[in-house]
C-alpha positions in Angstrom: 29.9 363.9 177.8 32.3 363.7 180.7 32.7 360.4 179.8 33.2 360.8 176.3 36.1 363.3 176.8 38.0 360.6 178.9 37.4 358.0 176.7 38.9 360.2 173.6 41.7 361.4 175.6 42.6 357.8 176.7 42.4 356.3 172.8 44.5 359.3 172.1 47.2 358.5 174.5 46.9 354.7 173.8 47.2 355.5 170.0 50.8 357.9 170.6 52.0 355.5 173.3 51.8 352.4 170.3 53.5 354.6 168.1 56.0 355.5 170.4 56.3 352.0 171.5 56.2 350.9 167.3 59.3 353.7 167.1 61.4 352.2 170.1 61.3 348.5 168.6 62.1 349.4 164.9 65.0 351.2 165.7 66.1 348.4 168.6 65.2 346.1 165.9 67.3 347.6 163.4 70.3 348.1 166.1 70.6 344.4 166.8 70.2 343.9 163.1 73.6 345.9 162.6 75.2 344.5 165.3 74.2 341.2 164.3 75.8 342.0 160.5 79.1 343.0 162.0 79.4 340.2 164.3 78.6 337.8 161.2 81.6 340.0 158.9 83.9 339.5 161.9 82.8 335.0 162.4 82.9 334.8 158.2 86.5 337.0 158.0 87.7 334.9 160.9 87.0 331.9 159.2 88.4 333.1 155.8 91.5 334.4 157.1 92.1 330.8 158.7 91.2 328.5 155.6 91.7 331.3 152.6 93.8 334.5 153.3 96.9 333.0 155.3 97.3 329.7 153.8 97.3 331.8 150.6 100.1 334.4 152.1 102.3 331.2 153.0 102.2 329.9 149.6 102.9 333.0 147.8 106.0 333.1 150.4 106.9 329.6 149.5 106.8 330.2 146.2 108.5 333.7 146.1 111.1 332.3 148.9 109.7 335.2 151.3 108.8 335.3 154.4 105.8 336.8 156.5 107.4 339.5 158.1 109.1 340.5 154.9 106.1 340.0 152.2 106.5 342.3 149.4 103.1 341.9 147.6 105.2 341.1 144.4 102.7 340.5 141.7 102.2 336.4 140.7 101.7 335.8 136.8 100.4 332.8 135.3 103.2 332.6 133.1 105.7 332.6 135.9 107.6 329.5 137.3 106.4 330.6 140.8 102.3 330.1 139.5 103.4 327.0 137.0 105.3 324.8 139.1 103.1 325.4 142.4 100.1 323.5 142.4 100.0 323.9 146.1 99.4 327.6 145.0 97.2 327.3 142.7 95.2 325.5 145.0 95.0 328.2 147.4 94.5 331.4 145.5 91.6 329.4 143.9 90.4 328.7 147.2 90.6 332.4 148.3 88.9 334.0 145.2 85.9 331.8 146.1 85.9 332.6 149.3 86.4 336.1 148.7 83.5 335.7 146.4 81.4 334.2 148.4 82.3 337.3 151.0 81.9 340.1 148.1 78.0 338.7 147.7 77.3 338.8 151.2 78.6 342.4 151.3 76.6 343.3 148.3 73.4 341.4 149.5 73.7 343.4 153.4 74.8 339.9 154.8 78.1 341.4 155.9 79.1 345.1 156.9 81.1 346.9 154.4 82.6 349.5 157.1 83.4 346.7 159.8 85.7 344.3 157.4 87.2 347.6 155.5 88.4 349.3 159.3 89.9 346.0 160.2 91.3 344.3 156.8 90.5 346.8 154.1 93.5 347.5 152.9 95.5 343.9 153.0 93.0 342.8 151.4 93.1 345.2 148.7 96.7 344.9 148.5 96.7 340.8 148.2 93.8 341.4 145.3 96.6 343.4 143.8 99.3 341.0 144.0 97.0 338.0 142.5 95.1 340.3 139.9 97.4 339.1 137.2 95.9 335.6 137.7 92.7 336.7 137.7 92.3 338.6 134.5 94.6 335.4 132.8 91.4 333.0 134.1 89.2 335.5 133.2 90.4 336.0 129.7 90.8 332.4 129.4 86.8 331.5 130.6 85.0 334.3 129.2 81.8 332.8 130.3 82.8 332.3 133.8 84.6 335.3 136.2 86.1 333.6 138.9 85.2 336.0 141.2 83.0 339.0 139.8 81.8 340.2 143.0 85.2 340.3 144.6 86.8 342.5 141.6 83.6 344.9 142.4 84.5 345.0 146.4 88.1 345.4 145.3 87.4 348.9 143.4 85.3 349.8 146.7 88.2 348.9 148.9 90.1 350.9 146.8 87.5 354.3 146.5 87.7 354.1 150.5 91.4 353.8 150.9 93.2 355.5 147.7 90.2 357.8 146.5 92.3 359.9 144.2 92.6 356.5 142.2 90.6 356.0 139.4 88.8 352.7 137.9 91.5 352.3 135.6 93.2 349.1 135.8 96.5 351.0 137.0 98.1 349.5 140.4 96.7 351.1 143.2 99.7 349.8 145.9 101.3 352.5 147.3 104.6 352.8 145.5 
């Protein structure tokens, strides 16, 4: 009988001890999983920033006659001899919206952190979208069938609830005046 109470006691501390043991790896598990999601945001933005966001910046200077430490974020419309007679430009801003698309998904899918690219590039980024959202609608008008960048316009409107949330969804300019 002795015997019997040992052997209970010890299944029942070998039963808590896996759970506790089950506990301790889920949440280390789901640590490193976070950890590896903001390292992967900070690689991906690296990359984009590189190939996308500043090659874009120095054509829209180029074509504005700006420079970098005096951008203005002046908006860029299809219509305009700056867009028109730039093809270097239109290169670029196409290249950007699909990376930017490409980044949106990953954010939507829990590839990329939401919090870690918005503390670090939240608010360029929203204020770039700004200056090229002219060009988007126009494409997006034009090819009805086909956004150029869907999931980028949806992380735009999240950019801008988390740093102008007074703003509404309203198609208004949300750049500080």
């Amino acid at each position: 009988m002795v015997v019997q109470i040992l052997l209970s006691i010890a299944s029942l501390v070998t039963g808590v001890g896996t759970i506790v043991a089950v506990c301790i790896a889920r949440k280390s598990f789901l640590a490193d999983h976070e950890r590896r999601k903001k390292q992967a945001t900070i690689e991906f933005y690296t990359q984009l920033s590189k190939e996308a966001t500043v090659p874009l910046r120095k054509a829209i200077c180029e074509a504005l006659n700006e420079t970098l430490v005096n951008y203005s974020y002046k908006q860029i419309h299809h219509s305009s001899s700056e867009w028109l007679d730039n093809e270097n430009l239109q290169v670029r801003f196409t290249s950007y919206c699909r990376y930017m698309e490409r980044f949106a998904v990953g954010i939507s899918n829990g590839v990329f952190d939401f919090d870690t690219f918005n503390s670090f590039s939240g608010k360029p980024t929203a204020m770039l979208f700004e200056q090229i959202k002219p060009l988007i609608e126009y494409h997006d008008d034009k090819n009805k069938k086909h956004s150029l960048c869907q999931e980028f316009i949806t992380f735009y409107y999240d950019l801008i609830k988390a740093h102008f949330p007074h703003k509404e969804k309203n198609g208004k300019s949300h750049l500080p005046k």
